[in-house]
N, C-alpha and C positions, 0 to 999 in steps of 0.2 A: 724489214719491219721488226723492231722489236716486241715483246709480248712479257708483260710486269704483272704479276700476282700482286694483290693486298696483301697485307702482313696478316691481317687478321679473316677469312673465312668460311663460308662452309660449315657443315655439321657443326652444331652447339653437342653439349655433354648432355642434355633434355632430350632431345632426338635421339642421339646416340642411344639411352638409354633406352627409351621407348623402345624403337626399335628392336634392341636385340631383346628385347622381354617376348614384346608376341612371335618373332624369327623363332626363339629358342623353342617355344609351345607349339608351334606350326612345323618347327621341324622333328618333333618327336611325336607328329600323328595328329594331334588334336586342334582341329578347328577351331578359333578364333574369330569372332566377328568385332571391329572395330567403331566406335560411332561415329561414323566418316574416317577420313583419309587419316591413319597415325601417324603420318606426316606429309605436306603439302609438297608431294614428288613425284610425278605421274612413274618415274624409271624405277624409284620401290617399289611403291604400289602395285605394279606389274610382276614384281620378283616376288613379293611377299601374296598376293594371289595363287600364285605359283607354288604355293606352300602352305594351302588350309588357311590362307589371315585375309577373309572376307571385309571387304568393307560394308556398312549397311549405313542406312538413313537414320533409323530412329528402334529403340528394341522389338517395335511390334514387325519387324522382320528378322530377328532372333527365333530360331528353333528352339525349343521348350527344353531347358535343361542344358542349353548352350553355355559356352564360355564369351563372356564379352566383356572388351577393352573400352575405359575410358579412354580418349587418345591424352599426347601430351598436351594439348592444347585445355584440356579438365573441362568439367560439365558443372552444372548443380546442384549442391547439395542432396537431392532428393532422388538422385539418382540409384542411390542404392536401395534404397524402398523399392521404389521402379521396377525394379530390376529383380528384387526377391517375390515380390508380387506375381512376376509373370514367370516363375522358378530360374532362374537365371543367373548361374554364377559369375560373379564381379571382380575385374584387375583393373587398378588403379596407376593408368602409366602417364598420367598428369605430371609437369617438370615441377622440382622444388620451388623453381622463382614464382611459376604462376599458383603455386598452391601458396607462398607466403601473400600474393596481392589479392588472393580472394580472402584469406583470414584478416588483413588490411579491410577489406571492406566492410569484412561483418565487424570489426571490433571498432568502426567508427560509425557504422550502423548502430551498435549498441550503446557508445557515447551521445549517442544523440547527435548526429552531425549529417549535412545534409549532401551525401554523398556524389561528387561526379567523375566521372570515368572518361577519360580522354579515351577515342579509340574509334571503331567502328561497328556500329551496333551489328551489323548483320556476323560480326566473325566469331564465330565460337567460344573463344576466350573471354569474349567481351561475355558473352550470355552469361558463360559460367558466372564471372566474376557477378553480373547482376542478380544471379540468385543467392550467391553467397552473401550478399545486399540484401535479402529477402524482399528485390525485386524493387528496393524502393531509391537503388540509384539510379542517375539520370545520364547517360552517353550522349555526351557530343565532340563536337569537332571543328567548334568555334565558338566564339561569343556572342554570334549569331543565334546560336540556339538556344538559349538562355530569355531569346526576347519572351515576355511575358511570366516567365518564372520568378517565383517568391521565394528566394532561399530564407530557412530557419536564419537562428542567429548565430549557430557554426557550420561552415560549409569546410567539405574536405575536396582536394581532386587528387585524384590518381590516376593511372596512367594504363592502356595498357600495354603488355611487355615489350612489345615491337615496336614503338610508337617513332617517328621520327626527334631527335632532340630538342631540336632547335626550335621544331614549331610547339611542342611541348612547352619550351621553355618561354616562349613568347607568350602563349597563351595564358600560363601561369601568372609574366607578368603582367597582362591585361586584369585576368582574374583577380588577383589582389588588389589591385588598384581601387576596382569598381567596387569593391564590396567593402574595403576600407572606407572611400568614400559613404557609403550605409551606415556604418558602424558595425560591421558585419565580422566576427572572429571568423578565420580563414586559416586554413593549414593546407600545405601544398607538398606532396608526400612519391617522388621520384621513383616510380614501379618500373619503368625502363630496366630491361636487365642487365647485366655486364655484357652477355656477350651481345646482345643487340648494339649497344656503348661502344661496344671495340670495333666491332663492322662496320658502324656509320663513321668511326673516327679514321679508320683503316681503309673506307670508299673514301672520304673527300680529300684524305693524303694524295692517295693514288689520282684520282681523278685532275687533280694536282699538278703532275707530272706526264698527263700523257694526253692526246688527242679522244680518246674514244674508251669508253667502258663497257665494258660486257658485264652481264651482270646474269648471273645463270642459276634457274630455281623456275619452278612451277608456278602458272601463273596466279594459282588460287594462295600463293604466300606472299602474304602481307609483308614481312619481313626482307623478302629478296624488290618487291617494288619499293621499301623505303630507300632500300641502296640505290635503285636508280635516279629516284628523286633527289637524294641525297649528293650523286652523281653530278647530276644535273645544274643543282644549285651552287656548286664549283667551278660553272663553266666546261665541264667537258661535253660533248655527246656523249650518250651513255642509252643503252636498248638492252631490253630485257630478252632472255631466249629459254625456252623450256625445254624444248630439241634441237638437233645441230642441224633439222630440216627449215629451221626459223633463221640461221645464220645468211646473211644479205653478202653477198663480195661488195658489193659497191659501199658498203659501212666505212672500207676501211683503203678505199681510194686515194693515194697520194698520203696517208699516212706514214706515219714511223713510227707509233708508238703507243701501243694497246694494253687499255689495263682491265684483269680479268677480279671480277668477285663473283662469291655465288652466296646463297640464301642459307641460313640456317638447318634448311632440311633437305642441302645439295651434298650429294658423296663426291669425295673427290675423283671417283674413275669418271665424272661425268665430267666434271672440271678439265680433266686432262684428254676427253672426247675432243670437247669446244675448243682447248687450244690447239690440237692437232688439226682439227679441222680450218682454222682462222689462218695459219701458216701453210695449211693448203693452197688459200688463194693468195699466196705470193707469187710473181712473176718470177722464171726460173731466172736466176743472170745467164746473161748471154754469153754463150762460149768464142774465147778470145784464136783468134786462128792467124 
């Protein structure tokens, strides 16, 4: 059985950074609490526990005079008031692409345009980006949800940063269509970020060329399920796995040829767990006598 990496995955330079911002503060002593998970990896999150970097829900479980992280997935605006309000000092380890689509939304918030946000309302990035909307854009995740809605007579959609492309890109051209028809000015403004671009272009090469996808990342990352889905829509089998306790032998039955990606906020020793593990359940060849 062969076993083919993507060209492209695993840690972005956003995570990356993150990361080592609260590791470095957690390992010279000082507690860190993060607003939720600073990156969707249950196998960090374990190590950076391990080291003073608390995950918490919301600041009202912050200790008074605590240090706390935006994660890189950013929050809203108002967070910093928040947060001095209850004496609480503030690091901002939100990645660049997602802090330029939340100033995207406010600077089309302040044009006057009637803001929509491809994405998933419950994920945190989406929040953020709708407060930086001063709450007044609308998340959906199809043209389904749109039933009953009056757009102004400039509508904008942006995206959020994970988003899968393709359906993105369908959607868009749905949305322009219907709102031309209206007489509707319409700007459609690709918040997709490069590395999410490269991953999904990099899964459906791969998936491509082989029987079966692995696709390895935490289940609460949005970004490691678009590769599967992405996977999938190629034709391959393709299963998600967050531990090598999730790996199935029967996956890879009478196959020849596996191809491995992982999520944006996957380290590669985990990558290099899962393929160790996948080559585990190969049948030894039989010795010739």
């Amino acid at each position: 059985m062969e076993i083919v990496r993507a060209q492209a995955m695993g840690f972005c330079f956003g995570v990356r950074d993150a990361i080592k911002i609260v590791r470095e503060i957690g390992e010279e002593g000082t507690p860190v609490y993060t607003l939720g998970a600073i990156v969707h990896n249950p196998q960090i999150a374990e190590e950076l526990e391990a080291i003073n970097v608390h995950v918490v829900d919301g600041l009202d479980e912050v200790p008074e005079g605590a240090l706390v992280a935006v994660t890189a997935h950013g929050a809203p605006p108002d967070i910093q008031e928040a947060a001095e309000q209850r004496g609480l000092r503030l690091i901002d380890t939100t990645c660049p692409l997602v802090t330029r689509i939340q100033k995207t939304a406010a600077d089309l918030v302040q044009q006057r345009y009637s803001v929509l946000v491809y994405g998933d309302a419950s994920h945190k990035e989406v929040k953020g980006i709708v407060g930086w909307a001063n709450g007044k854009a609308k998340v959906i995740a199809s043209m389904a949800d749109l039933q009953g809605w009056e757009p102004t007579r400039r509508v904008a959609l942006i995206s959020q940063s994970t988003s899968n492309m393709e359906k993105f890109t369908a959607l868009a051209r749905d949305l322009v269509g219907a709102m031309v028809m209206r007489g509707v000015e319409v700007r459609v403004i690709n918040t997709i970020c490069r590395p999410t671009k490269d991953r999904q272009r990099a899964v459906r090469d791969l998936a491509r060329e082989v029987e079966v996808v692995i696709a390895v990342g935490g289940w609460a990352s949005a970004n490691t399920r678009k590769l599967v889905q992405a996977a999938k829509e190629e034709g391959a089998a393709a299963y998600q796995v967050e531990r090598l306790s999730e790996l199935q032998p029967e996956w890879f039955d009478g196959v020849t040829r596996v191809g491995i990606t992982a999520g944006a906020s996957t380290p590669d020793s985990v990558v290099d767990d899962v393929e160790a593990t996948i080559r585990s359940f190969q049948a030894p060849e039989p010795i010739a006598v």
